[in-house]
C-alpha positions, 0 to 999 in steps of 0.5 A, a space after each residue: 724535786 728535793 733531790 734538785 734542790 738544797 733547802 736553806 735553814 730558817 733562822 731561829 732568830 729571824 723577826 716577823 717584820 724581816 720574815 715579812 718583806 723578803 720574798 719567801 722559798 716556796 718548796 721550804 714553805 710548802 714543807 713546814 709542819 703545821 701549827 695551830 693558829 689563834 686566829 685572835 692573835 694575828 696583827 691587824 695593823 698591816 704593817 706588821 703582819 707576816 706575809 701570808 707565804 710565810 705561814 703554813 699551806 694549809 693554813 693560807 686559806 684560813 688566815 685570808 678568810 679570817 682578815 676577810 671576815 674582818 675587813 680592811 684596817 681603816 683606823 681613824 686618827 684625830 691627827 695623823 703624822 705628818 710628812 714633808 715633800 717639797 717642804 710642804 706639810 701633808 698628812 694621810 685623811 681618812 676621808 680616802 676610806 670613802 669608795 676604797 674598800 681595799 684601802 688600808 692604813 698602817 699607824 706603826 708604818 704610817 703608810 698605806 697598802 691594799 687589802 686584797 693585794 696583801 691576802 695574795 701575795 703582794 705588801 706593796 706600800 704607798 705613802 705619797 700623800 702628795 699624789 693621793 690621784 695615785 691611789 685609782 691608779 693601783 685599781 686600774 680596769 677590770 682585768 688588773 691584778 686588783 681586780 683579780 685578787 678582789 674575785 678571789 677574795 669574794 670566791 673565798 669567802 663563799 663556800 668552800 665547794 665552789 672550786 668543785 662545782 667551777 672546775 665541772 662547769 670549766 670542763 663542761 663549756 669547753 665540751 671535754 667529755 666526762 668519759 672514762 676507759 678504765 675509772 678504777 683506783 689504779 688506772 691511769 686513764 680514768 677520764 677527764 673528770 676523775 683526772 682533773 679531781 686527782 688534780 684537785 687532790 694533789 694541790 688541796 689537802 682538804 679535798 684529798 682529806 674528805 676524799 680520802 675518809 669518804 666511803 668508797 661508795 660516798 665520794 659522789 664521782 660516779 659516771 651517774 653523779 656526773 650526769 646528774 650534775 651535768 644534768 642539774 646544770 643543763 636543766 637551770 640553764 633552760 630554765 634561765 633561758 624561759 625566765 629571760 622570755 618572761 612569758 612572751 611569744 615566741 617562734 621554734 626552729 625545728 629540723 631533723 638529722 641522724 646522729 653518728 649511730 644512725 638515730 633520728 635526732 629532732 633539734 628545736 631553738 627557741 626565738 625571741 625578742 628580748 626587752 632590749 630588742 635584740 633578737 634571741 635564738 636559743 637552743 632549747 633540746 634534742 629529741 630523739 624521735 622514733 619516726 619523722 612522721 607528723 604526728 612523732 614529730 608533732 608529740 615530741 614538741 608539745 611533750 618539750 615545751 609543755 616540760 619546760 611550761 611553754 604555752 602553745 598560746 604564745 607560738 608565733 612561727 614555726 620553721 620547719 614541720 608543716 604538717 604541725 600548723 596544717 593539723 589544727 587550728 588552735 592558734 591562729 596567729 600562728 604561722 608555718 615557714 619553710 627555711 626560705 633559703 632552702 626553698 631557692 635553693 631547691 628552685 633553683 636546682 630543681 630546674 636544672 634537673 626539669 628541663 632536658 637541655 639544662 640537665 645535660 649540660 650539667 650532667 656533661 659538667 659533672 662528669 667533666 669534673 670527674 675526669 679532668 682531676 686535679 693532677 691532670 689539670 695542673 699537668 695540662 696547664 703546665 704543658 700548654 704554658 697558659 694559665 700559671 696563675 688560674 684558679 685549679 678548683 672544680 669543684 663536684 656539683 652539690 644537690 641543693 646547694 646553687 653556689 657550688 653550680 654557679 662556682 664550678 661554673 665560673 672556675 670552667 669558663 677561666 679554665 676553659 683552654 687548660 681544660 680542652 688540653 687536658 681532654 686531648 692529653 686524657 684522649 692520648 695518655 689516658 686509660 681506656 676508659 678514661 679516653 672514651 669519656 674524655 673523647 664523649 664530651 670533646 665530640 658532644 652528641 649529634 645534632 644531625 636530626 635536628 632542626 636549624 635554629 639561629 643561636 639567639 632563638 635557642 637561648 632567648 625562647 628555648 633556654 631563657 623564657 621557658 626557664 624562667 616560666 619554670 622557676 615562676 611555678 617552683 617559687 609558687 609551689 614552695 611558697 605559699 599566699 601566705 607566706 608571700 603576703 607576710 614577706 611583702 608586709 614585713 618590707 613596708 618596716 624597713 627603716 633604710 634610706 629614711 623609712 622610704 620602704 613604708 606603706 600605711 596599708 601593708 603595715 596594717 595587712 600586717 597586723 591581721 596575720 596576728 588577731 590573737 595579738 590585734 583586736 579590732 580596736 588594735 587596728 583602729 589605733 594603729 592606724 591611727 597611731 601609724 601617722 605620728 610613727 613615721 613622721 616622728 621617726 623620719 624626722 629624729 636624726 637617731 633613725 637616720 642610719 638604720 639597716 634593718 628592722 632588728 636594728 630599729 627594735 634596738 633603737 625603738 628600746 633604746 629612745 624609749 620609743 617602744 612605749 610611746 608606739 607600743 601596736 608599732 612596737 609589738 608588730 616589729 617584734 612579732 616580724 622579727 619573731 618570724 624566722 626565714 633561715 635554719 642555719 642555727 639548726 644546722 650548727 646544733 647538729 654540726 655540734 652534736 656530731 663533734 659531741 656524739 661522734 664514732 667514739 661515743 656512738 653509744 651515748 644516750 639521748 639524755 646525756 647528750 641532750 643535756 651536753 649539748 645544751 652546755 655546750 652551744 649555750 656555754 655563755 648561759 651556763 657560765 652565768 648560773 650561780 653555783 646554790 641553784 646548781 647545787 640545790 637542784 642537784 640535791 633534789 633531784 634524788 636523796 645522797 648519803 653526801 651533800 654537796 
């Protein structure tokens, strides 16, 4: 860059106030020699310090803590100076200090400036006493540019690792992996983590110093360190997480699924209703389980909740594992749930594949799919001059899901014509054996042996009733009484159209799935308690729009009413405790495939546990404070070098 450029010569003669205000060049700044400053000696009256830009680089940070540590100049005079606007006498008050920190005043200038803006590169007066309102205006929101230089300053004045530890954090919530091909001095492919540490490097003097005079073996960039602080980091995030349940009951959503090296991975999310109401799903760990029988499974939970001081007591619900609530009976207000969206999906296709006529039409379907393909199709369509603007996307049938039947389905009755077309071109221009499908489903297969029946008794008895009778006993088999029960009582909470949904009895049904959390007296004054509920409820207009039982746990926390129906209450947290989909399963694992994909097929099970914690709880991680990750960090084992 220095042979782009011609440096202009300082003057000798050049004064602290005029090197101050003229905006400085930044490249012969970043060159000069560095001084040693007296700290003591530098003004603190703002209108006489030197811009910060114009001390050395090196000495930037030190001069700002240094006014930091000092705090803004507020001097307060008998009788400040007074100035004429409009012919009206005003002056500069010190009761203008009160409620702005920031707020600094000038005795050599008579004039105003901002503390934290003067630190970071701006000495912008302000001496319209007149209009003082102006003042709050330089503050503005919490995104201004006051706002961001008062962080800075705060930043500054702790200490001065932070920056290391924010740029690991920064690099780990946005999941760009500590991975390395080549981690040696002279690489220039070292991974992100070492890449971004020869960035910091570069910019900072101090951290290429401490790096620099470090022993080679004490520089604490190992790949170990690395996982040790990503692991310090995964586990104060799971432990905020427990502190934000503060011992409460709570349910477990667990699945399984294979990672890209073939490996059975045991996903488990914690749920939760908060103080506030709101329900709370939290990824808690990956497991890697050595079989998916009940009793590897089962170990692997107790083994995850008792590391992080879970007790079993306080289960509710559990999604996903049977067998884990079927084997013992220690807690009996706990209850196993299957994903009840899974379970009509599986009735739903389990009927098609049962019953003979139903599973030949979606088999004729499936393979009608496959042979009319999207080239033949849109080439149909052309040719028989219909159909311009119809949809071209039929779409292969989906094991358990409903929707892509039901989708194929609609896009082959709109399609119908271009699809019969694209059969005859198939059975004239196609290859051979393309013609013997496409001539198989245009003929459909012989009806000479069956008996006649009007087309209404077909599709009323034969199709429609025996169907429905099917699908009664698939949804009797996924769902168990209790299941049910629990479904229907969960309904009587609903607050829509003004609480119409209530039902006294099932409210209390309700209460005896859980007689861990509802004793005998508990019952009594619930029913007791039930009456005043749902007229207090029906009659205050803040629960006249509700939606849902989440939203009425808000607004019960909300209006304090959580404390005056505390059984009502407790019993809304418990349903909505209740989990009935594993769809935040499924993006755990649709995460895991983006952190362990055929790159990093070698990763091991802690790491990326501990990865995808940070990963999928970006928004916890962030908020952890940098001492309890730095102070777990050096418990965890002893280092030549503290951080």
């Amino acid at each position: 860059m220095d042979k782009y450029l011609i440096r202009k010569p300082r003057t000798q003669d050049s004064s602290p106030m005029q090197d101050s205000f003229p905006v400085q060049d930044s490249f012969s700044s970043s060159k000069r020699i560095r001084v040693d400053l007296n700290l003591e000696n530098l003004p603190s009256d703002p209108g006489l310090r030197q811009k910060i830009s114009s001390y050395h680089p090196n000495n930037h940070d030190e001069i700002r803590r240094h006014y930091l540590t000092k705090g803004p100049c507020q001097p307060v005079l008998n009788d400040f100076p007074l100035s004429y606007f409009s012919e009206k006498p005003c002056r500069f008050r010190s009761e203008w200090y009160i409620g702005r920190k920031w707020l600094e005043y000038s005795i050599d200038k008579d004039t105003t400036f901002c503390f934290y803006c003067y630190l970071f590169g701006r000495q912008d007066g302000f001496k319209l006493w007149n209009q003082v309102a102006k003042l709050d205006f330089h503050v503005r929101g919490v995104n201004s540019v006051h706002s961001q230089v008062v962080k800075k300053g705060e930043d500054l004045l702790k200490e001065k690792h932070h920056i290391q530890i924010d740029c690991i954090r920064f690099l780990l919530c946005r999941r760009l992996a500590f991975r390395g091909h080549d981690e040696s001095q002279g690489s220039s492919d070292k991974g992100n983590f070492l890449e971004f540490v020869q960035f910091l490097r570069d910019h900072n003097e101090s951290i290429n110093e401490v790096l620099q005079t470090a022993p080679k073996n004490c520089k604490l960039t190992h790949s170990n360190i690395q996982k040790h602080i990503v692991n310090a980091i995964a586990r104060e995030t799971s432990k905020d997480i427990i502190k934000d349940l503060d011992n409460g009951f709570f349910s477990i959503l667990v699945d399984e699924s294979r990672d890209i090296s073939m490996k059975e991975q045991m996903s488990l999310v914690l749920r939760y209703v908060n103080k506030k109401g709101i329900i709370i799903e939290w990824f808690f760990g990956i497991v890697h389980v050595a079989s998916t029988t009940a009793l590897s499974l089962n170990c692997a939970i107790e083994c995850l909740l008792c590391e992080h001081n879970l007790s079993l007591s306080n289960l509710r619900d559990i999604n996903g594992l049977k067998t884990l609530i079927l084997k013992e009976k220690e807690n009996k207000s706990a209850f196993y749930v299957h994903c009840f969206a899974h379970q009509l999906q599986l009735t739903l296709v389990a009927v098609t594949k049962n019953h003979i006529n139903i599973a030949e039409f979606f088999y004729v379907v499936s393979n009608l799919v496959i042979v009319v393909g999207g080239s033949y199709l849109e080439n149909g369509v052309r040719r028989s001059g219909r159909g311009l603007n119809q949809d071209t996307n039929l779409k292969c049938l989906g094991d358990t899901r409903w929707r892509s039947y039901y989708g194929t389905i609609l896009n082959l009755i709109l399609m119908f014509s271009a699809v019969v077309d694209v059969l005859e071109i198939i059975e004239e221009d196609g290859l051979s054996d393309q013609k013997v499908e496409a001539q198989s489903i245009m003929s459909g297969r012989s009806r000479r042996n069956t008996q006649q029946k009007t087309n209404l008794h077909h599709y009323r008895v034969e199709l429609f009733y025996t169907i429905i009778d099917m699908q009664l006993q698939e949804l009797n088999n996924h769902f168990s009484k209790t299941n049910t029960d629990l479904l229907l009582c969960m309904a009587c909470l609903n607050p829509s159209n003004s609480f119409v949904a209530f039902d006294k009895e099932k409210f209390i049904r309700l209460a005896t799935f859980y007689p861990s959390d509802f004793l005998g007296t508990n019952i009594l004054a619930l029913d007791s308690q039930l009456q005043n509920y749902i007229f207090d409820t029906r009659s205050n207009n803040f629960f006249l729009e509700l939606q849902g039982v989440s939203e009425l746990a808000e607004k019960l926390v909300s209006t304090r009413k959580h404390e005056t129906y505390l059984l009502v209450h407790l019993l809304v947290k418990l349903v909505l405790t209740l989990p009935v989909a594993t769809a935040i399963v499924e993006i755990n694992f649709s995460a895991m495939k983006y952190i362990k994909n055929e790159l990093r097929n070698r990763m091991g099970d802690h790491w990326m546990n501990d990865c995808l914690i940070l990963y999928i709880e970006k928004d916890v991680a962030c908020s952890i404070d940098n001492k309890n990750i730095m102070q777990r960090f050096q418990n965890m084992k002893t280092h030549r070098r503290q951080l």
